[in-house]
DSSP file (Angstrom, degrees, kcal/mol; ACC not computed):
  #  RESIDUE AA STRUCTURE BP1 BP2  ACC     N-H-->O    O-->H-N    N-H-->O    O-->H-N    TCO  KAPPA ALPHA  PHI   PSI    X-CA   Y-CA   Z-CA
    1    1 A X    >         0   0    0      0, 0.0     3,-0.7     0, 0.0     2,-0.3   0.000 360.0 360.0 360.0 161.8   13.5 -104.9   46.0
    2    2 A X  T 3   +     0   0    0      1,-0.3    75,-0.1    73,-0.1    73,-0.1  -0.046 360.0  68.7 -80.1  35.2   16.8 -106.3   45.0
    3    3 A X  T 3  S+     0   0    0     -2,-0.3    19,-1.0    18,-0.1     2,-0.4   0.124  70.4 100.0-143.1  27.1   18.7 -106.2   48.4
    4    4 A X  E <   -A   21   0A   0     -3,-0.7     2,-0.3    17,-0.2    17,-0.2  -0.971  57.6-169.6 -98.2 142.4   16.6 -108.8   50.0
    5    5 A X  E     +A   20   0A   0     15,-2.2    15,-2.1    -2,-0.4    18,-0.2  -0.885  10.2 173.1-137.1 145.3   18.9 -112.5   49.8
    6    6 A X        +     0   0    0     -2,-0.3    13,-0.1    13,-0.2    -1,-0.1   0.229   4.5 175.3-143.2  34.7   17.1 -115.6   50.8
    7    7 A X        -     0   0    0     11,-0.2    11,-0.8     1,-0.1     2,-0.3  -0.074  20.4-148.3 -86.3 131.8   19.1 -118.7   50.2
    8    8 A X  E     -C   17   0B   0      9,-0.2    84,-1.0     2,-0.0     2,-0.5  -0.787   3.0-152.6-107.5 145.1   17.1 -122.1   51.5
    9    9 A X  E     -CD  16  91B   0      7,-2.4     7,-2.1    -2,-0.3     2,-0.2  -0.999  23.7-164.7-124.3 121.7   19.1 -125.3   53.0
   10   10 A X  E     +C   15   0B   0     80,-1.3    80,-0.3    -2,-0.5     5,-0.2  -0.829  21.9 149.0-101.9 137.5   16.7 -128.4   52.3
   11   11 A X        -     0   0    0      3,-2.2    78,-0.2    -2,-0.2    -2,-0.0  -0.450  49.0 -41.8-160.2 132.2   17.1 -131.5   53.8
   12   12 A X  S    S+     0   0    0     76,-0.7    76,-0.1     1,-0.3    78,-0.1   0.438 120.0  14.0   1.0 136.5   14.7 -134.2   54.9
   13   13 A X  S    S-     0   0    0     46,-0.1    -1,-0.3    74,-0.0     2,-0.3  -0.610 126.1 -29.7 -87.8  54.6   12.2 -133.7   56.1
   14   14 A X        -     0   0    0     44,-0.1    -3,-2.2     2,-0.0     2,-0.3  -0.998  58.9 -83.6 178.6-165.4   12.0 -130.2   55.5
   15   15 A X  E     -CE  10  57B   0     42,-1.9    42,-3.9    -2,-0.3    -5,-0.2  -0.962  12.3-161.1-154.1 139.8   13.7 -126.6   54.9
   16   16 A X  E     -C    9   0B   0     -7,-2.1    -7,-2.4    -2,-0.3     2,-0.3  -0.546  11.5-172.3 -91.2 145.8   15.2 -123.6   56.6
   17   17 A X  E     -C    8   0B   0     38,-0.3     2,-0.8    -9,-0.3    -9,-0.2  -0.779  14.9-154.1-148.0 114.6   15.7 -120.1   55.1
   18   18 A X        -     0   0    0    -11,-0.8    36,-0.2    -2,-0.3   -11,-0.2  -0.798  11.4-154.3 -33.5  67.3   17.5 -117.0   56.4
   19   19 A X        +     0   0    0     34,-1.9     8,-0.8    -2,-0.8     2,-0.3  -0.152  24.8 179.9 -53.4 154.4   16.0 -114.0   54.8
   20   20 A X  E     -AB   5  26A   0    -15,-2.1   -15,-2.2     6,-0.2     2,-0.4  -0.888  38.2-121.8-154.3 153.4   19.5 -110.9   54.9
   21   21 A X  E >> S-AB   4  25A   0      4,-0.8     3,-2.9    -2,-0.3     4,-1.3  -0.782 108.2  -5.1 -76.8 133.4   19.3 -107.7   53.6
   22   22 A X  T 34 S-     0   0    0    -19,-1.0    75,-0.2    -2,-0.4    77,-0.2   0.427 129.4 -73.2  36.7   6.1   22.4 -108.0   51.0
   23   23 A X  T 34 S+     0   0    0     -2,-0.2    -1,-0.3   -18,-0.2     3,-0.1   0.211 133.2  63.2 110.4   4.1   22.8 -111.6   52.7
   24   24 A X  T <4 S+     0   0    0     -3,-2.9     2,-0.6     1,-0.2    -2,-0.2   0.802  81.4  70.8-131.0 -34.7   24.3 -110.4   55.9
   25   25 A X  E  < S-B   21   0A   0     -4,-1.3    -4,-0.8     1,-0.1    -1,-0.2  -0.739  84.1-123.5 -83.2  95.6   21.4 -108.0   58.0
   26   26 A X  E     -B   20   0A   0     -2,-0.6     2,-0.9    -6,-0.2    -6,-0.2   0.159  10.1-127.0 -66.1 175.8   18.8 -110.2   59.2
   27   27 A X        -     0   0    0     -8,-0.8     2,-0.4    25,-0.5     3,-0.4  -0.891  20.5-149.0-118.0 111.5   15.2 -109.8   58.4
   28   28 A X  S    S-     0   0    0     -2,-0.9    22,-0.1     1,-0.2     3,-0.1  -0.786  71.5 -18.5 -50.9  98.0   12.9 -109.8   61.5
   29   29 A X  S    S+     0   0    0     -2,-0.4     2,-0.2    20,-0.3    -1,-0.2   0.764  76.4 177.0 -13.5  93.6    9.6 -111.2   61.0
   30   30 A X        -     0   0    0     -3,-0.4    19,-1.9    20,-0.1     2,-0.4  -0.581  38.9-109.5 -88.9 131.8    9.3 -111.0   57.4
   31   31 A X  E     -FG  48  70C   0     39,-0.8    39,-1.5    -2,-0.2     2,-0.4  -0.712  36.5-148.5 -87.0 146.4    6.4 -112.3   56.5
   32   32 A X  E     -F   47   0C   0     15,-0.7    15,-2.0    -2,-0.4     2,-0.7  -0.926  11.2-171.0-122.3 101.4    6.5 -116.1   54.4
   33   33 A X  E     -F   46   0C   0     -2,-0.4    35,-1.5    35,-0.3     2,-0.7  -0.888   2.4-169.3 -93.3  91.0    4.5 -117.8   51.7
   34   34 A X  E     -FH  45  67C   0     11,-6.2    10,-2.8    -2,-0.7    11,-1.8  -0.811   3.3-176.0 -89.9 130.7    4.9 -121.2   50.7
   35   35 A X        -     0   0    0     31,-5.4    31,-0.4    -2,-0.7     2,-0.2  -0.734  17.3-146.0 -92.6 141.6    3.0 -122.0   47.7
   36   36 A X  B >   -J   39   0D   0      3,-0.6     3,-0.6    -2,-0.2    29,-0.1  -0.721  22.6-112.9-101.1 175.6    3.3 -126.2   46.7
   37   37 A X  T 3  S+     0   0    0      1,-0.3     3,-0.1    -2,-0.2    28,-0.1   0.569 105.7  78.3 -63.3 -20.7    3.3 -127.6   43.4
   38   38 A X  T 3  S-     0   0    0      1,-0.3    -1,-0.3     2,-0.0     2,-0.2   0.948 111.9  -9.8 -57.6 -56.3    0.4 -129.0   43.8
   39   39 A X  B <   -J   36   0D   0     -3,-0.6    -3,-0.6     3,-0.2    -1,-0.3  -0.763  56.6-132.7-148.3 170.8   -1.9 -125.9   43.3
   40   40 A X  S    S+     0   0    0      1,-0.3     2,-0.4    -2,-0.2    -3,-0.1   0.566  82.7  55.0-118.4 -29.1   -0.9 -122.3   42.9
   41   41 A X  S    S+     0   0    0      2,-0.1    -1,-0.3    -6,-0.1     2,-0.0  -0.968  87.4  49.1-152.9 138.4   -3.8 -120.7   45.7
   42   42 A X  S    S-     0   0    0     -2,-0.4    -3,-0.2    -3,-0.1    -1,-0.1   0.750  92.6-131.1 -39.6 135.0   -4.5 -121.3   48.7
   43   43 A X        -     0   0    0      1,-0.2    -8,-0.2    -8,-0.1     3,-0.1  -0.174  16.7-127.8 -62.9 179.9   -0.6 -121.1   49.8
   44   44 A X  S    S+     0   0    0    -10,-2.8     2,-0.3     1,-0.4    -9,-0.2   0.944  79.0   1.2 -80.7 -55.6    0.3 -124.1   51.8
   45   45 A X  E     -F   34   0C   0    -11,-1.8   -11,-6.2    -3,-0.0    -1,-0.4  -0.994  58.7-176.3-150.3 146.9    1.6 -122.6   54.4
   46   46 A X  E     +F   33   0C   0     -2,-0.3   -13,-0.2   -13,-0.2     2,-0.2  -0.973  23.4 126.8-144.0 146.6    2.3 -119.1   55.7
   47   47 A X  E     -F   32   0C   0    -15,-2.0   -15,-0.7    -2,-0.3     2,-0.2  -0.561  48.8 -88.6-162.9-153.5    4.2 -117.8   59.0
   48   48 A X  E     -F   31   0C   0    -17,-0.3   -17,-0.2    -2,-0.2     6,-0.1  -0.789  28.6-114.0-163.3 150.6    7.1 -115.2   59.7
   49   49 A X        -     0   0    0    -19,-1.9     2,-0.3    -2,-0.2   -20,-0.3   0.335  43.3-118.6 -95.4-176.9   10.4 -115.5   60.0
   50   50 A X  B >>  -K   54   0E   0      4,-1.9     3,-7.3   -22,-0.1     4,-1.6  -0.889  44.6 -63.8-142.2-177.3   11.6 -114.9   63.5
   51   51 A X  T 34 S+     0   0    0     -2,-0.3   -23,-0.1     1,-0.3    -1,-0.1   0.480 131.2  43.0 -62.0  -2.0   13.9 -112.5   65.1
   52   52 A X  T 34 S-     0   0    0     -2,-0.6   -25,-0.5     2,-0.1    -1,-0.3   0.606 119.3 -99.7-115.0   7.0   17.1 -113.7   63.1
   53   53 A X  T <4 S+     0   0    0     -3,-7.3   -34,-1.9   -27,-0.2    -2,-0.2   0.611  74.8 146.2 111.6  -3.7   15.5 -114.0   59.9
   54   54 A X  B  <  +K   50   0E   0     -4,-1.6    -4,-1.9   -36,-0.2   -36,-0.2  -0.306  18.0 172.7 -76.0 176.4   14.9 -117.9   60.1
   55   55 A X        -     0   0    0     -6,-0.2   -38,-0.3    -7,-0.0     2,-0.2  -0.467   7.3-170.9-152.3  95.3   11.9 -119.7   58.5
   56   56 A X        -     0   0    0    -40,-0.2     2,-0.4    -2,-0.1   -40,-0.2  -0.667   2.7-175.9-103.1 134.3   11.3 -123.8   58.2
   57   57 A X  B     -E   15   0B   0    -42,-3.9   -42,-1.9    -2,-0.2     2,-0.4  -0.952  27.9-136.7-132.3 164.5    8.6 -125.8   56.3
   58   58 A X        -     0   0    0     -2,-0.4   -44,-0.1   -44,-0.2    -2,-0.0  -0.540  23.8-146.1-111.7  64.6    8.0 -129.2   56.2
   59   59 A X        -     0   0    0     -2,-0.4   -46,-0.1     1,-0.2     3,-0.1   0.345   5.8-159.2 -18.7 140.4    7.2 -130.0   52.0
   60   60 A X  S    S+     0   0    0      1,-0.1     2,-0.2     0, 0.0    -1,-0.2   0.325  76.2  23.5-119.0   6.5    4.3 -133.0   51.8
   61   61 A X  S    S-     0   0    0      2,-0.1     2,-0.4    23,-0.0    -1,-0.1  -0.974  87.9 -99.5-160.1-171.4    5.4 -133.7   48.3
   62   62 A X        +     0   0    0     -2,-0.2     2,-0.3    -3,-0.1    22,-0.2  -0.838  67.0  67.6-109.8 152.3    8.5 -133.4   45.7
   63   63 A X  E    S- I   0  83C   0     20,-2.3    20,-1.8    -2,-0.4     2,-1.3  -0.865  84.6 -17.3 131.5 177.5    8.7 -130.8   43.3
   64   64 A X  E     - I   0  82C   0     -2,-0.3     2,-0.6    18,-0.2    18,-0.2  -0.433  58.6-158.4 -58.7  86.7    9.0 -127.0   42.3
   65   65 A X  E     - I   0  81C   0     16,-1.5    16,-1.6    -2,-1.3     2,-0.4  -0.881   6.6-160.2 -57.8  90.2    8.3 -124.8   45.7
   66   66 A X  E     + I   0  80C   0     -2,-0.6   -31,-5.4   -31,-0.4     2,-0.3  -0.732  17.2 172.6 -51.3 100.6    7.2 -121.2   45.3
   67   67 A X  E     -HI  34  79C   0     12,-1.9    12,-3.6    -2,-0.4     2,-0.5  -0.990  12.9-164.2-124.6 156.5    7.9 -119.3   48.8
   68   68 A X  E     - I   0  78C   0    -35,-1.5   -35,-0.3    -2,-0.3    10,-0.3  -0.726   3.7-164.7-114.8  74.5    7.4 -115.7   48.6
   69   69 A X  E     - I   0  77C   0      8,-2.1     8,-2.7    -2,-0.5     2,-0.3  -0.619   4.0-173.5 -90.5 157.5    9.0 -113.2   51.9
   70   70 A X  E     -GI  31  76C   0    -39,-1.5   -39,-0.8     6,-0.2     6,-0.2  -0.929  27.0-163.2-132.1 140.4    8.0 -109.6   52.5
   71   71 A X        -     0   0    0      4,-1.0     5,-0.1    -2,-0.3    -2,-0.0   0.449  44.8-131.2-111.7 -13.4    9.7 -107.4   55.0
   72   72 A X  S    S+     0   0    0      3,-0.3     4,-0.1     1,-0.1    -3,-0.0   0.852  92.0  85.1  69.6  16.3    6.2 -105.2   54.3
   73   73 A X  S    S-     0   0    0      2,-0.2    -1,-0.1     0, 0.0     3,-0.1   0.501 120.5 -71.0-127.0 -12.2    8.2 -102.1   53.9
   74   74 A X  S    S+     0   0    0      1,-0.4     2,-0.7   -73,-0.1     0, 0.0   0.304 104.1 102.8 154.2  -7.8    9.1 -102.5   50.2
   75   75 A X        +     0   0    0    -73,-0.1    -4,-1.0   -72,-0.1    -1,-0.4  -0.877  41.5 144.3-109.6 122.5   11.5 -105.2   50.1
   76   76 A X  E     -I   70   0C   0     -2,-0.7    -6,-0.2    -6,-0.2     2,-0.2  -0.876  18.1-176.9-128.8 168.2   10.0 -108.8   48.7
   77   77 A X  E     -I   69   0C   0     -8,-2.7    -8,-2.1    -2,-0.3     2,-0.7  -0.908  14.6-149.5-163.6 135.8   11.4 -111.3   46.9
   78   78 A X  E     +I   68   0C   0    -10,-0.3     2,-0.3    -2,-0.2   -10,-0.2  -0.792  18.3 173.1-105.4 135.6   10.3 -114.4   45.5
   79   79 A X  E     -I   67   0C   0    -12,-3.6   -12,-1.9    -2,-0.7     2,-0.4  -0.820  24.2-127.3-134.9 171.8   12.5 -117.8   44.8
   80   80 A X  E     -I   66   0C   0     -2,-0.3     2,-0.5   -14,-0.2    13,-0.3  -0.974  15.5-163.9-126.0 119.9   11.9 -121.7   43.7
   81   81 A X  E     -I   65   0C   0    -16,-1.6   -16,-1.5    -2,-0.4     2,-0.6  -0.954   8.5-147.2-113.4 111.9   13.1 -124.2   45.6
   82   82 A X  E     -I   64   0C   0     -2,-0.5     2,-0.9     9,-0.3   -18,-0.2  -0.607  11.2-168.8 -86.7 103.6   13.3 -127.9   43.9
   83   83 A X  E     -I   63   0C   0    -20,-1.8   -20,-2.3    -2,-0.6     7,-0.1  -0.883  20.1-139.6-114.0 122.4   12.7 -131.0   46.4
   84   84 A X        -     0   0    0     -2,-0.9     4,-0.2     5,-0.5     2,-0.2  -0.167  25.2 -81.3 -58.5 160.6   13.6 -134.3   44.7
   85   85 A X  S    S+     0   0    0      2,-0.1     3,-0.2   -23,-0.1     2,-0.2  -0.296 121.4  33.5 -83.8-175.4   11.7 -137.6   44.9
   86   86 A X  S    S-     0   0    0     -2,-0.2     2,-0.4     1,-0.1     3,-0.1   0.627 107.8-120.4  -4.5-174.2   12.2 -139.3   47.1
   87   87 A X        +     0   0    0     -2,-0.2    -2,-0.1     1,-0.1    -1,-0.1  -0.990  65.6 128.0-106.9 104.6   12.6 -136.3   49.0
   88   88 A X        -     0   0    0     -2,-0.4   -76,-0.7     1,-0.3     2,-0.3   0.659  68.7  -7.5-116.7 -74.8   16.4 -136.7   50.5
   89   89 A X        +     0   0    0    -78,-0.2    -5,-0.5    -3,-0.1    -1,-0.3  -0.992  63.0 150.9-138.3 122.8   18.4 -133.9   49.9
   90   90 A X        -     0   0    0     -2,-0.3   -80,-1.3   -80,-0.3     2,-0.2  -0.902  15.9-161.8-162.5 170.7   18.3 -130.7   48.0
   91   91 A X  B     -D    9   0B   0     -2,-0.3     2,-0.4   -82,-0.1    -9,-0.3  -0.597   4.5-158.0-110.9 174.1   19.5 -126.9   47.9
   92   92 A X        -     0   0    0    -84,-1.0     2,-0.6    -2,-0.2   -11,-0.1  -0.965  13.2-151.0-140.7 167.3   18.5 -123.5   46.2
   93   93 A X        -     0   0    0     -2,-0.4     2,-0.4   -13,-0.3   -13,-0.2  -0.992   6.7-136.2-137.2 135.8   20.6 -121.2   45.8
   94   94 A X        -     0   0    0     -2,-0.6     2,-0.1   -15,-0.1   -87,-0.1  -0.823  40.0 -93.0-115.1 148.6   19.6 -117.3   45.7
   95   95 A X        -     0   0    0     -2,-0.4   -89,-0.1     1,-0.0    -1,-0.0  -0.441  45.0-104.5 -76.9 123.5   21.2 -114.9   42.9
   96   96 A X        -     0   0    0     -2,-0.1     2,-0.2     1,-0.1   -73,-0.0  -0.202  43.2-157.0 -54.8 160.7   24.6 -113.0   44.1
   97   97 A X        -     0   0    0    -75,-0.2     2,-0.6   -94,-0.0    -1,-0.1  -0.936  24.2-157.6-142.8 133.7   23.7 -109.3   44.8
   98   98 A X        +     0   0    0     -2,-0.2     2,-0.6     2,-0.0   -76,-0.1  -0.952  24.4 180.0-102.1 125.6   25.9 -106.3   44.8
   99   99 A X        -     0   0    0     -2,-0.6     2,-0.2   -77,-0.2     3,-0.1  -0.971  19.4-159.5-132.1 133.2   23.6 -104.2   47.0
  100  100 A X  S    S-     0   0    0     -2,-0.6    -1,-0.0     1,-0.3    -2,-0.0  -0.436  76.4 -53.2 -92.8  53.0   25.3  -99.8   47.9
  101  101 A X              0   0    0     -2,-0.2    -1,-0.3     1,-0.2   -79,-0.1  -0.131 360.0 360.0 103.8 158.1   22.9  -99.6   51.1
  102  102 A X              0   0    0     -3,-0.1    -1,-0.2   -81,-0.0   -99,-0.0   0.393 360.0 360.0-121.6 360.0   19.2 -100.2   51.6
């Protein structure tokens, strides 16, 4: 669904994500796919997020990220996160939402 907001802050070594309902109600252990660039299947690594909605991975290589959350009641959303070489610094940014209620 469109009301799940997931905006990741990367920075060496690794990255954090907040999963929100409409960017402000966290999401309670939503479950979390990262996929790497490397290969598409097995994911790399897979968890859930915990009771305020956080999530962290530690990337092994630079490139285009595929992580995937599910709240497992109807809302998922998938986003691409780009970690440069070297691996230093980087952001993603998740697409404003106007959300009327979930």
């Amino acid at each position: 669904a469109d009301d799940l907001v997931v905006p990741p802050q990367m920075a060496a070594p690794g990255g954090v994500l907040r999963a929100a309902y409409c960017g402000t109600e966290a999401v309670p252990f939503a479950k979390v796919q990262v996929f790497s660039p490397a290969r598409a299947s097995p994911e790399y690594l897979s968890g859930r997020t915990d009771a305020q909605g956080h999530f962290a991975f530690v990337p092994d290589r630079s490139g285009l990220w595929r992580l995937v959350v599910d709240d497992e009641t109807g809302h998922r959303t998938a986003i691409t996160v780009t970690v440069p070489e070297p691996f230093q610094t980087a952001t993603g940014a998740a697409p404003r939402k106007t959300c009327v209620g979930i």
